[in-house]
C-alpha distance (Angstrom), angle and dihedral (degrees) to the residues before:
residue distance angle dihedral
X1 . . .
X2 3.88 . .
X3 3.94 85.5 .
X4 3.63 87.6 53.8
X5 3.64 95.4 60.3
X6 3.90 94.4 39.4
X7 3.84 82.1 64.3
X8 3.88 104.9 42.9
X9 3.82 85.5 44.0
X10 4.07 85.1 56.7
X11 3.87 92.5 42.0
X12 3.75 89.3 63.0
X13 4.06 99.4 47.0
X14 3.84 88.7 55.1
X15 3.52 87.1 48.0
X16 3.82 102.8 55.3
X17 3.88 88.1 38.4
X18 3.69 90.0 56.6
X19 3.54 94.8 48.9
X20 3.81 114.2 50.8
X21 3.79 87.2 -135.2
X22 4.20 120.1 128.9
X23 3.67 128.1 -156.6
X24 3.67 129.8 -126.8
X25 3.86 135.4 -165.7
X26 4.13 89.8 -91.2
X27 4.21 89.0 59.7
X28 4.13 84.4 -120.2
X29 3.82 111.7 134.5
X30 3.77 124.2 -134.6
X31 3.68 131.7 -161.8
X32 3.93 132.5 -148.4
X33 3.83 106.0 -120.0
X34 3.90 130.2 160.3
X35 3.58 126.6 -159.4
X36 4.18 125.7 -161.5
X37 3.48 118.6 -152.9
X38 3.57 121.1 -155.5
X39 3.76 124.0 -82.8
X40 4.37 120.5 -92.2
X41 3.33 115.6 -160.9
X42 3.90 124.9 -129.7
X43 3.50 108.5 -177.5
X44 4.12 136.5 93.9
X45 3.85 87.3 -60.6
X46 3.60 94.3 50.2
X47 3.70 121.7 -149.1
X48 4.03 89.9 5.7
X49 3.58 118.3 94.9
X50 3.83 114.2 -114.1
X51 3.48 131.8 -177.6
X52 4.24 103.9 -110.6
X53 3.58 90.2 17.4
X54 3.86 130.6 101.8
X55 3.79 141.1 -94.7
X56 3.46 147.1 173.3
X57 3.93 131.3 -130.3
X58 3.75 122.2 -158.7
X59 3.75 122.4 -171.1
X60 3.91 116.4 171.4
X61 3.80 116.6 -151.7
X62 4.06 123.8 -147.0
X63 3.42 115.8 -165.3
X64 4.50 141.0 92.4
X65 4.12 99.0 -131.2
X66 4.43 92.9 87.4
X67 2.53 142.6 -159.0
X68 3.15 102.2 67.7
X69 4.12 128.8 -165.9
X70 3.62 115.4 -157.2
X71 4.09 127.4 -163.5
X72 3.45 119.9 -147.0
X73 3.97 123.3 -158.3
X74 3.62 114.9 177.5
X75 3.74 94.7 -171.5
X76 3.86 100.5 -118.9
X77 3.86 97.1 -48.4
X78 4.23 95.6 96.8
X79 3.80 132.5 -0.6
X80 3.71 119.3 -69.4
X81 4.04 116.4 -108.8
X82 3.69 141.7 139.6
X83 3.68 147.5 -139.7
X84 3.54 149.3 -172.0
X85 4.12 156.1 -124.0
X86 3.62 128.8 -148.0
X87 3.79 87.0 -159.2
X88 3.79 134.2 10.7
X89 3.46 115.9 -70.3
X90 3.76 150.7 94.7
X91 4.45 116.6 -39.8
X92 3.79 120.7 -177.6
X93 3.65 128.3 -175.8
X94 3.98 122.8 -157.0
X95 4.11 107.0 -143.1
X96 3.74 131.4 173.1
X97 3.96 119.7 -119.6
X98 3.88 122.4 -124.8
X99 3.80 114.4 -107.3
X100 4.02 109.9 -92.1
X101 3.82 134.1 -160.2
X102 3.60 93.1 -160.5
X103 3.83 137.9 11.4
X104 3.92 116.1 -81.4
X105 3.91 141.7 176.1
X106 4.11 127.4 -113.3
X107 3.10 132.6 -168.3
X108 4.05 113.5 -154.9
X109 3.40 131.9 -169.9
X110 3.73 142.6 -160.9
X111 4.10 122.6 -167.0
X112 3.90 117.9 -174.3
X113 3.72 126.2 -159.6
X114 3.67 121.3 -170.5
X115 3.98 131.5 -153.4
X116 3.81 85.3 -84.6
X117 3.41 89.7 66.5
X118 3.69 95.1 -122.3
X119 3.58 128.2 129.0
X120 4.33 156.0 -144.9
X121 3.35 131.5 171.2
X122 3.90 129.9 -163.0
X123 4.09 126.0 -169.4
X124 4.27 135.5 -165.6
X125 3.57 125.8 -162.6
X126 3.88 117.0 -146.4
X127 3.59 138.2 158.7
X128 3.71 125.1 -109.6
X129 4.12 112.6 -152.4
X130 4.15 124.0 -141.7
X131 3.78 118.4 -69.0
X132 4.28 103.2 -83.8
X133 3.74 117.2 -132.4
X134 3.63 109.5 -118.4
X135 3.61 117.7 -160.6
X136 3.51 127.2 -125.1
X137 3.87 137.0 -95.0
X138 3.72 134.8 -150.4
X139 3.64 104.5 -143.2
X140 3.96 104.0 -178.1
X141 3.69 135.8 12.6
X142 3.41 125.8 -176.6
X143 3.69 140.8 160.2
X144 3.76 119.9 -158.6
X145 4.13 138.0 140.1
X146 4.00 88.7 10.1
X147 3.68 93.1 -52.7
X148 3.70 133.4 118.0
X149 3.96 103.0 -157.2
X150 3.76 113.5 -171.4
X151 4.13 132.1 -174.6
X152 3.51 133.7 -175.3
X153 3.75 152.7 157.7
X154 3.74 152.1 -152.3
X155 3.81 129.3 -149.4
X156 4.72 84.5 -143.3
X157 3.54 87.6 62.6
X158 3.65 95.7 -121.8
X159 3.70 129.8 156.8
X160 3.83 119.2 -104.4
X161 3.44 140.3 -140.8
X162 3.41 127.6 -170.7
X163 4.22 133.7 -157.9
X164 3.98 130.6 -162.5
X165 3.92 125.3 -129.8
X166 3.69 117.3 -171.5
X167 4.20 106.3 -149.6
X168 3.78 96.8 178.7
X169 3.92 145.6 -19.4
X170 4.03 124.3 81.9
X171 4.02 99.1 -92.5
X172 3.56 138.8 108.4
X173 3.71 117.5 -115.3
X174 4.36 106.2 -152.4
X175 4.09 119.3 -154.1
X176 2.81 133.1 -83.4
X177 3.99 119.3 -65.4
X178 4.22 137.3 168.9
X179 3.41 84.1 39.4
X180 3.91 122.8 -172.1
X181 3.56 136.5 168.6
X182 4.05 88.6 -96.7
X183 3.62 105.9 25.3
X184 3.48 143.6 31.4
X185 4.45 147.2 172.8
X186 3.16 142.5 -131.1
X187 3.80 132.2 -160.5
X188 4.20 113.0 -130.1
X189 4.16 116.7 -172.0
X190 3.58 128.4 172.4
X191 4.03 117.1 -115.2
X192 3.43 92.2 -147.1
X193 4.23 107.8 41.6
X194 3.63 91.7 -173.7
X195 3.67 106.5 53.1
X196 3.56 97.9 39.8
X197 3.64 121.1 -172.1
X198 4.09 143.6 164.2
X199 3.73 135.0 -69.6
X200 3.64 145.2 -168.7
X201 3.94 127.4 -149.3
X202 3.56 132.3 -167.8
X203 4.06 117.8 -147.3
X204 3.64 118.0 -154.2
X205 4.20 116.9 -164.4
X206 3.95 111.7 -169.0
X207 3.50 123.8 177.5
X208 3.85 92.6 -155.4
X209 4.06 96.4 -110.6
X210 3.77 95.3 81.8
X211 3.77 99.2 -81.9
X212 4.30 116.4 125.7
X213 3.49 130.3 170.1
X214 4.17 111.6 -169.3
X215 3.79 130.3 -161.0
X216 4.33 130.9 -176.2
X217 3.90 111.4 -137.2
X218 4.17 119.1 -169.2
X219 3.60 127.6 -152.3
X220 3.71 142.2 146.3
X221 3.64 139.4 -166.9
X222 3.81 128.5 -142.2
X223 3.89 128.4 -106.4
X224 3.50 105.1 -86.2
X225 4.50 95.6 -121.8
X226 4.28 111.8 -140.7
X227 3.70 113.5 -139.3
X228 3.47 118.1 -136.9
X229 4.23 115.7 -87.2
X230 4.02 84.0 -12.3
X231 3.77 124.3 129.6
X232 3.95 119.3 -143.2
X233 3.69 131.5 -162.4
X234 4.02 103.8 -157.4
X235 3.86 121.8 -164.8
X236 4.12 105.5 -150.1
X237 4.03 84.2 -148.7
X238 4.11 130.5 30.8
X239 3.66 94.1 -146.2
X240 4.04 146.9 21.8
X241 4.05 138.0 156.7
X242 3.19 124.1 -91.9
X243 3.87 126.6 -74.6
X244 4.09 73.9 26.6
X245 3.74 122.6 131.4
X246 3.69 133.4 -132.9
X247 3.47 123.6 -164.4
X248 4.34 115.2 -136.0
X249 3.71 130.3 -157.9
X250 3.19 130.1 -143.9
X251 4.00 120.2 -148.0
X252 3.45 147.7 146.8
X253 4.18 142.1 -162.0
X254 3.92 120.7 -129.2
X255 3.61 101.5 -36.1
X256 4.10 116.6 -146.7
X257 3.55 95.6 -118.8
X258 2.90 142.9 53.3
X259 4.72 118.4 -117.9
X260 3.22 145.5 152.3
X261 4.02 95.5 -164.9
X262 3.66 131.0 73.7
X263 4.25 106.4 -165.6
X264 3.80 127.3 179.4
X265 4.21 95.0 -9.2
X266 3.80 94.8 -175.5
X267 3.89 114.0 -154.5
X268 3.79 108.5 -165.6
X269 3.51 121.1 -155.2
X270 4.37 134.2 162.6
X271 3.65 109.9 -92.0
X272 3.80 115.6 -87.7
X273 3.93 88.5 60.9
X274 3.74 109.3 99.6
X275 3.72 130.3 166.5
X276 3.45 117.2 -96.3
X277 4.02 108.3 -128.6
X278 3.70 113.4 -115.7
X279 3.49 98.9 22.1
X280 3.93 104.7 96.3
X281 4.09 101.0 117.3
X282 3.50 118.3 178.3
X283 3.36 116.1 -137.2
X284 3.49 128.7 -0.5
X285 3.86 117.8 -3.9
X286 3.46 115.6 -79.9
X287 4.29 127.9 -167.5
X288 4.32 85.8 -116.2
X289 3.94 105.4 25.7
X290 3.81 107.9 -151.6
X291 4.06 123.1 -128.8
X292 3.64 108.0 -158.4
X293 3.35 102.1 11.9
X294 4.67 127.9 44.0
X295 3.80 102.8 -152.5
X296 3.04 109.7 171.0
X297 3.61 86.2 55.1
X298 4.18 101.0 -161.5
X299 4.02 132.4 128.5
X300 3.77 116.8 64.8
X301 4.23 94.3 -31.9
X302 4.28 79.8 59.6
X303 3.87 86.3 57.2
X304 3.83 97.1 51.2
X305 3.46 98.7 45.2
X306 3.49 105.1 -103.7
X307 3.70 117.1 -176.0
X308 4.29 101.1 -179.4
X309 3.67 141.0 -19.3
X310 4.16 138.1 -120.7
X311 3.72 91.1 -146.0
X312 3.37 114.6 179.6
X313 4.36 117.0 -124.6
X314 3.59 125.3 -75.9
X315 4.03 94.3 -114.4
X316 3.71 94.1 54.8
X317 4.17 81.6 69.5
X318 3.63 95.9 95.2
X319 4.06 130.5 145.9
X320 3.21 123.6 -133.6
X321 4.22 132.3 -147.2
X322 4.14 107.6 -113.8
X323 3.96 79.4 -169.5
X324 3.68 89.2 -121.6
X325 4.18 101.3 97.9
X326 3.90 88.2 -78.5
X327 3.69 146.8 89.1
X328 3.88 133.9 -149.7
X329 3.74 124.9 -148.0
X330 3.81 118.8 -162.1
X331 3.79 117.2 -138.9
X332 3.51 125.2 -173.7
X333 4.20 137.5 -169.2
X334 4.22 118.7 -172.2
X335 3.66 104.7 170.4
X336 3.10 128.7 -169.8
X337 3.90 128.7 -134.7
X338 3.66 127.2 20.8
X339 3.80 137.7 64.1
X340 3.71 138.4 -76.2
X341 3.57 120.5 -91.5
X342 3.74 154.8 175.5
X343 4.20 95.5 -100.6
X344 3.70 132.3 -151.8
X345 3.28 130.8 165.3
X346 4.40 131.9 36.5
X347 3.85 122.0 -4.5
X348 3.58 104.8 172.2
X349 4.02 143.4 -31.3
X350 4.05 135.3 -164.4
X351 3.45 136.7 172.7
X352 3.92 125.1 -107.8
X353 3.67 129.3 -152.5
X354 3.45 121.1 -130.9
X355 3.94 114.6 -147.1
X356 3.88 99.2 -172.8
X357 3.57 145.5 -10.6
X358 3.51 133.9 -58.2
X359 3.71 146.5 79.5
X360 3.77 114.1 -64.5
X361 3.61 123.6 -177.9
X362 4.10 126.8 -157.3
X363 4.07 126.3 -125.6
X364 3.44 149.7 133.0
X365 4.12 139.2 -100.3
X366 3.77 106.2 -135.4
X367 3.81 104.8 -139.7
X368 4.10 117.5 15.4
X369 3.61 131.4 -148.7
X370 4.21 94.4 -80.3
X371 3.42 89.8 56.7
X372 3.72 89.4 -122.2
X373 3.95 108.3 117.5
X374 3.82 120.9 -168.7
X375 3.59 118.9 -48.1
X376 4.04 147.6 6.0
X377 3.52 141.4 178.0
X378 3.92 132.1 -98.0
X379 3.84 93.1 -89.6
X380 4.24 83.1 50.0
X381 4.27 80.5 -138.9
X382 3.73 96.0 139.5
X383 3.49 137.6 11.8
X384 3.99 120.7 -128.5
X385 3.91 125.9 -147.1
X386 3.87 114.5 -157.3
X387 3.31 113.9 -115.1
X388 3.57 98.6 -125.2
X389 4.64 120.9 33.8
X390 3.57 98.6 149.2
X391 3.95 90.1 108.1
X392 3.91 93.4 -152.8
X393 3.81 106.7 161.6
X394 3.39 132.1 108.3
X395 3.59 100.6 -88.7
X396 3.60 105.3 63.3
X397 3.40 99.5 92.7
X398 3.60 135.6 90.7
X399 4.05 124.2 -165.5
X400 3.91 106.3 -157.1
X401 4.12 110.3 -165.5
């Protein structure tokens, strides 16, 4: 009899080992089982499947041995990963597709093991369509300081570039600079300092498959007010990169004499500014400043009547060290024609080039090395100093990144 027993007893472990079945305090079996549900999608497309969009897999777990781990291979479609439950129930993961070309078909699977060790495993198949194009967005445009800054994004990942428009306004709207693959600026000056004025610009963002986004931005800047007798070096835009240029004005208010001359107008800058050859524009600024000729003629030369110019050539605008961490450039205006008068209003602008970073800051040196200093009348009898050159305002300065 007691061998009897020793061999039902056996009969009965190697049949719940063989089985993958548990018993509880009722006597009622139950078995491990895992069931996968079918993919949704979460991404731009919604509940399609897209390749580089987002889905969710569910798998809901039966069984009394927690918790319970569960394995997830999606077959090449996403990244493998896993989970798990405390208890027996229903476990989804959210994963991301891989990019596609062209529509393809997965199968993913999902094995659960529970503190028994014992195991079940259940798979889907389902087809993933091509990667979607999603267009663009501009996420923030501002305007502030002279700068347009613009940031955007794109649920594909791609890189973006992004263009200026200007719709209205009297300004000059530079490329695009501090460029990244999400944001970008652009560099907006007035063409006429003194008046002033508003503006509108219109920022495009392309992803370069066809997808825009646009957006309007409005601004203005303030008329530029001339001093009495005082002499002003104007930058048209606080900052730029470096090896960037920044175009300067030169301008002054009701001077106390008055000439028909401008001689030896030193502009005084920290070394690492350097004109910028073919730039020199006399007058107000113009979209293809002249060098050896001013047509248009306009700014102060317009006023007196001005009919041409002896300017000297481009080459002969050179700087020159003062030894003290900044260079002067000498920039001179003979025209020819026309009368002497009281002048307000632009003499002359150029560009400089700006070799490195740093903060630079505009001015003048009163009296150069020919001993003539900035401008005479018609009979070139005596030379007049303005009353005012220290250039303190708050647009001599230039912030070079």
């Amino acid at each position: 009899m007691k061998n009897f027993i020793v061999l039902v007893a056996l009969g009965l472990l190697a049949l719940v080992s063989s089985c993958d079945t548990l018993n509880i305090g009722n006597g009622q079996p139950q078995r491990l089982a895992i069931t996968l549900a079918d993919p949704v999608g979460t991404g731009a497309s919604g509940a399609i499947l897209s390749g580089s969009e987002t889905a969710n897999f569910s798998a809901t777990i039966v069984g009394v041995n927690g918790p319970f781990n569960i394995s997830w291979n999606f077959g090449g479609a996403a990244t493998n990963t896993t989970s798990t439950l405390a208890v027996a129930g229903t476990s989804t993961v959210g994963v991301t597709f891989v990019p596609l070309t062209a529509p393809k078909t997965f199968t993913a699977t999902a094995t659960v093991t529970d503190s028994a060790g014992v195991s079940q495993s259940d798979s889907v198949t389902f087809t993933v369509r091509e990667t979607q194009n999603t267009d663009p967005t501009i996420d923030s445009l501002t305007f502030a300081g002279g700068t347009i800054s613009v940031t955007g994004s794109d649920a594909d990942g791609d890189s973006l570039t992004f263009t200026a428009a200007l719709d209205s306004g009297d300004v000059t709207v530079g490329a695009a600079s501090a460029t990244t693959a999400t944001s970008a600026q652009f560099g907006v000056s007035p063409n006429d300092i003194l008046a002033g004025g508003n503006f509108t610009v219109t920022v495009t963002v392309s992803d370069g498959k066809g997808g825009t986004d646009s957006d309007s931005v409005s601004g203005s800047f303030d008329a530029f007010p001339l001093a009495d007798d005082t002499l002003y070096a104007i930058a048209t835009s606080s900052s730029t990169s470096a090896g960037g240029n920044v175009r300067v004005v030169i301008a002054t208010g009701d001077t106390a004499n008055n000439f028909q001359y401008l001689n030896g107008c030193g502009v005084v800058c920290e070394n690492g500014a350097s004109y910028a050859s073919t730039t020199f524009d006399v007058g107000n600024p113009d979209d293809t400043p002249d060098v050896g000729s001013a047509n248009p003629i306009d700014g102060v030369w317009a006023d007196m009547g001005a009919t041409s110019f002896l300017l000297a050539p481009d080459n002969f605008i050179t700087g020159t060290d003062l030894g003290d961490g900044t260079s002067r450039t000498d920039f001179n205006v003979t025209p020819l024609g026309g009368s002497d008068i009281t002048a307000n209003g632009l003499l002359f602008n150029f560009e400089y080039t700006f070799a490195s970073a740093g903060t630079y800051t505009l001015g003048f040196e009163a009296v150069n090395v020919v001993s003539r200093t900035y401008y005479q009348d018609s009979s070139a009898a005596t030379d007049f100093f303005w009353g005012d050159i220290t250039n303190s305002h708050a647009f001599n300065t230039i912030t070079v990144n």
